[in-house]
VOBA-1610 file (N, C-alpha, C; in pm, whole numbers, padded with zeros to 5 digits, always signed):
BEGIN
Unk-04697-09892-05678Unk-04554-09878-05649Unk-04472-09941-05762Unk-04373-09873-05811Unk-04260-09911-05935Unk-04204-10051-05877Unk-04134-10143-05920Unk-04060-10229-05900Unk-03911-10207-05904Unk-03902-10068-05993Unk-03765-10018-05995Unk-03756-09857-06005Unk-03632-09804-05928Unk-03624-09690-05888Unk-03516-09638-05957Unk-03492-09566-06094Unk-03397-09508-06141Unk-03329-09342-06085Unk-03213-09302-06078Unk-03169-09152-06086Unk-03123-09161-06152Unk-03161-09032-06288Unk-03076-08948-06392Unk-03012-08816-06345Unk-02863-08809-06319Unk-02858-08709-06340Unk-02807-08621-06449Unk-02861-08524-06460Unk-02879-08460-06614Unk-02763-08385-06643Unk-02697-08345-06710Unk-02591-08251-06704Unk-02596-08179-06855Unk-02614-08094-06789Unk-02590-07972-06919Unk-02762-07952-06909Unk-02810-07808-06954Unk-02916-07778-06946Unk-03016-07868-07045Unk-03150-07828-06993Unk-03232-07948-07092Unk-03374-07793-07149Unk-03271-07781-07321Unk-03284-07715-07402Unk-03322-07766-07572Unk-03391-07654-07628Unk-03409-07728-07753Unk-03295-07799-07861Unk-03198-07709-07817Unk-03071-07798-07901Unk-03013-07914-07822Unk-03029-07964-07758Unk-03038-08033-07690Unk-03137-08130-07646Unk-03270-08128-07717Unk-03386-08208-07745Unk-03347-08357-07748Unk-03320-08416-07807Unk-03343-08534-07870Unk-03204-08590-07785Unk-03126-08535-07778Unk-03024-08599-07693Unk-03065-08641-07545Unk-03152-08547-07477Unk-03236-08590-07396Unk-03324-08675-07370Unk-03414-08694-07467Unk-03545-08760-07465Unk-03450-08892-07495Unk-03352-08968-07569Unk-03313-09070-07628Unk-03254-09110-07463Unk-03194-09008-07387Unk-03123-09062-07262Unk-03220-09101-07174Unk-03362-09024-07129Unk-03408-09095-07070Unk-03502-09193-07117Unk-03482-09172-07211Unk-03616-09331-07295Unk-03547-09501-07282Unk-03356-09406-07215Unk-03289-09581-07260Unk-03317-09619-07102Unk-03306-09514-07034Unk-03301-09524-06836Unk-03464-09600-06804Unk-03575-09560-06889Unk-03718-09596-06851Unk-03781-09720-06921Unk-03863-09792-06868Unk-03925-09904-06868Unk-04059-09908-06809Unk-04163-09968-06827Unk-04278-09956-06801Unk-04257-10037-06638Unk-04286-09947-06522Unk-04333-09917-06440Unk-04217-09904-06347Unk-04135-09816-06393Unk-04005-09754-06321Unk-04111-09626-06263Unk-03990-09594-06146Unk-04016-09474-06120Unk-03866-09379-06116Unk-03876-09257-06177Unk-03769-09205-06229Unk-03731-09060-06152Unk-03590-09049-06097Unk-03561-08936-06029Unk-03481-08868-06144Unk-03517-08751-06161Unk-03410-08664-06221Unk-03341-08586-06162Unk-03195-08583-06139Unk-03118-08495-06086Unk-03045-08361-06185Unk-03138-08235-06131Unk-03091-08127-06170Unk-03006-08050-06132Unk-02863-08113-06045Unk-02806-08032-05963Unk-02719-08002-06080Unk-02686-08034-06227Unk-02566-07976-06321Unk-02674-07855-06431Unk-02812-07859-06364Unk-02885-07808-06508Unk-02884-07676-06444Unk-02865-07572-06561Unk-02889-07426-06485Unk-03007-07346-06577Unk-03029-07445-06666Unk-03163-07343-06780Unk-03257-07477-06812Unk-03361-07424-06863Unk-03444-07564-06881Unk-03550-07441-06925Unk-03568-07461-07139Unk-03643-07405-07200Unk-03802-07473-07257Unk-03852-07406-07300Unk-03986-07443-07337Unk-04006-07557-07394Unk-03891-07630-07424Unk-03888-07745-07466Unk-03836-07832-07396Unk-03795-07827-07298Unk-03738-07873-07194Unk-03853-07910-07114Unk-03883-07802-07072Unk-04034-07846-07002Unk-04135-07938-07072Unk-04162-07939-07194Unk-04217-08066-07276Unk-04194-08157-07279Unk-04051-08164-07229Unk-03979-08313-07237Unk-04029-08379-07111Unk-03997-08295-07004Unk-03996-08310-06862Unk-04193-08372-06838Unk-04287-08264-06869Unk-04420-08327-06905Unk-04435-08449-06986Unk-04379-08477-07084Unk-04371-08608-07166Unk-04339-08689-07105Unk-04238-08722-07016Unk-04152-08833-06951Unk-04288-08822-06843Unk-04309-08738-06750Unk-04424-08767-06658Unk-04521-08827-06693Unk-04600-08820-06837Unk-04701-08856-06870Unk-04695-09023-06882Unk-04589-09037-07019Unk-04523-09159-06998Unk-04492-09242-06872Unk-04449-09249-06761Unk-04441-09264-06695Unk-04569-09307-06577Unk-04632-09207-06579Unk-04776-09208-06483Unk-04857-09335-06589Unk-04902-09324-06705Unk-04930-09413-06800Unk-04886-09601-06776Unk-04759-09589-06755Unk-04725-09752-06689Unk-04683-09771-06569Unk-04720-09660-06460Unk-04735-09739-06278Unk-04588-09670-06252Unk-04595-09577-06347Unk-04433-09525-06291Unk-04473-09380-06200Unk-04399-09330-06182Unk-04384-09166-06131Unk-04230-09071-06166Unk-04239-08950-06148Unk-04130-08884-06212Unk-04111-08773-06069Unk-03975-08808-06066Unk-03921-08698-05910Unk-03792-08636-05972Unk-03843-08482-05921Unk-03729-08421-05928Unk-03633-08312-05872Unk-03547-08361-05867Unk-03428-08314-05721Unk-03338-08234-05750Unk-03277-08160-05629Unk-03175-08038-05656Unk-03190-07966-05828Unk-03324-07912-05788Unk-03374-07798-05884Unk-03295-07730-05798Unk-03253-07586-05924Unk-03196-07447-05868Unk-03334-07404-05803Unk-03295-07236-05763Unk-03476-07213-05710Unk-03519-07117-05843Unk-03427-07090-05941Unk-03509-07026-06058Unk-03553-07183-06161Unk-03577-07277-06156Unk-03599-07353-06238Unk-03711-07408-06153Unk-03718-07412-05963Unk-03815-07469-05932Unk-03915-07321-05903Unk-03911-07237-05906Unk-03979-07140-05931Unk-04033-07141-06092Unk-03968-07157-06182Unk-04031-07174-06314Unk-04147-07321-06336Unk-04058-07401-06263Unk-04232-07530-06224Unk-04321-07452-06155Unk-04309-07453-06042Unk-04452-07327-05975Unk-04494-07263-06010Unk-04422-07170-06152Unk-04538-07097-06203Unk-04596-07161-06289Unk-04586-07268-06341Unk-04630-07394-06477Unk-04684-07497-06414Unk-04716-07476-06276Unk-04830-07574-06196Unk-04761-07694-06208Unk-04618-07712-06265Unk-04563-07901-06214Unk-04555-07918-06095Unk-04521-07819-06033Unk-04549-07921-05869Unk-04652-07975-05806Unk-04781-07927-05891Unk-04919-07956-05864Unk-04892-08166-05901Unk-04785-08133-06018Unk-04828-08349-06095Unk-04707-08397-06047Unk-04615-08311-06060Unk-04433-08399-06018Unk-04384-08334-05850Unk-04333-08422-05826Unk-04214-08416-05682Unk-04121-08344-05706Unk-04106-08213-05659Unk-04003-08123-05737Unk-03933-08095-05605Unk-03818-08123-05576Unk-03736-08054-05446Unk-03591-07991-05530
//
């Protein structure tokens, strides 16, 4: 169990031009053994790099006692996890 429970919520889609602006936001929100909610209720696209990010932060995360949850997905973005088997490793509602 984390000792601390963060929510991000994300705004604006999480895209390759948009890479690094991402990864820098949640790298400042995470700490070794957070557990991290992402709120997708402002995201409406989330590209192939997006999803890398989203796997990266999980990995990271699972790695120091953390976990990665993620909330108010549209149903085409949580349909795009289901077909990419994340709901099999992440909490996707």
């Amino acid at each position: 169990m984390a000792e601390q429970e963060i929510t991000l919520v994300m705004d604006g889609d999480i895209v390759a031009s948009r890479a690094q602006e991402v990864k820098d936001l949640i790298a400042e929100k995470i700490a070794e053994g957070v557990d991290l909610t992402l709120d997708l209720s402002n995201v409406s696209y989330v590209d192939s790099i997006g999803i890398g990010i989203i796997i990266a932060t999980h990995n990271s995360l699972k790695s120091s006692g953390g976990k990665l949850k993620i909330i108010n997905a549209s149903e085409d973005i949580q349909n795009l996890f289901k077909t990419m088997r994340l709901d099999k490793h992440i909490d996707i509602s």
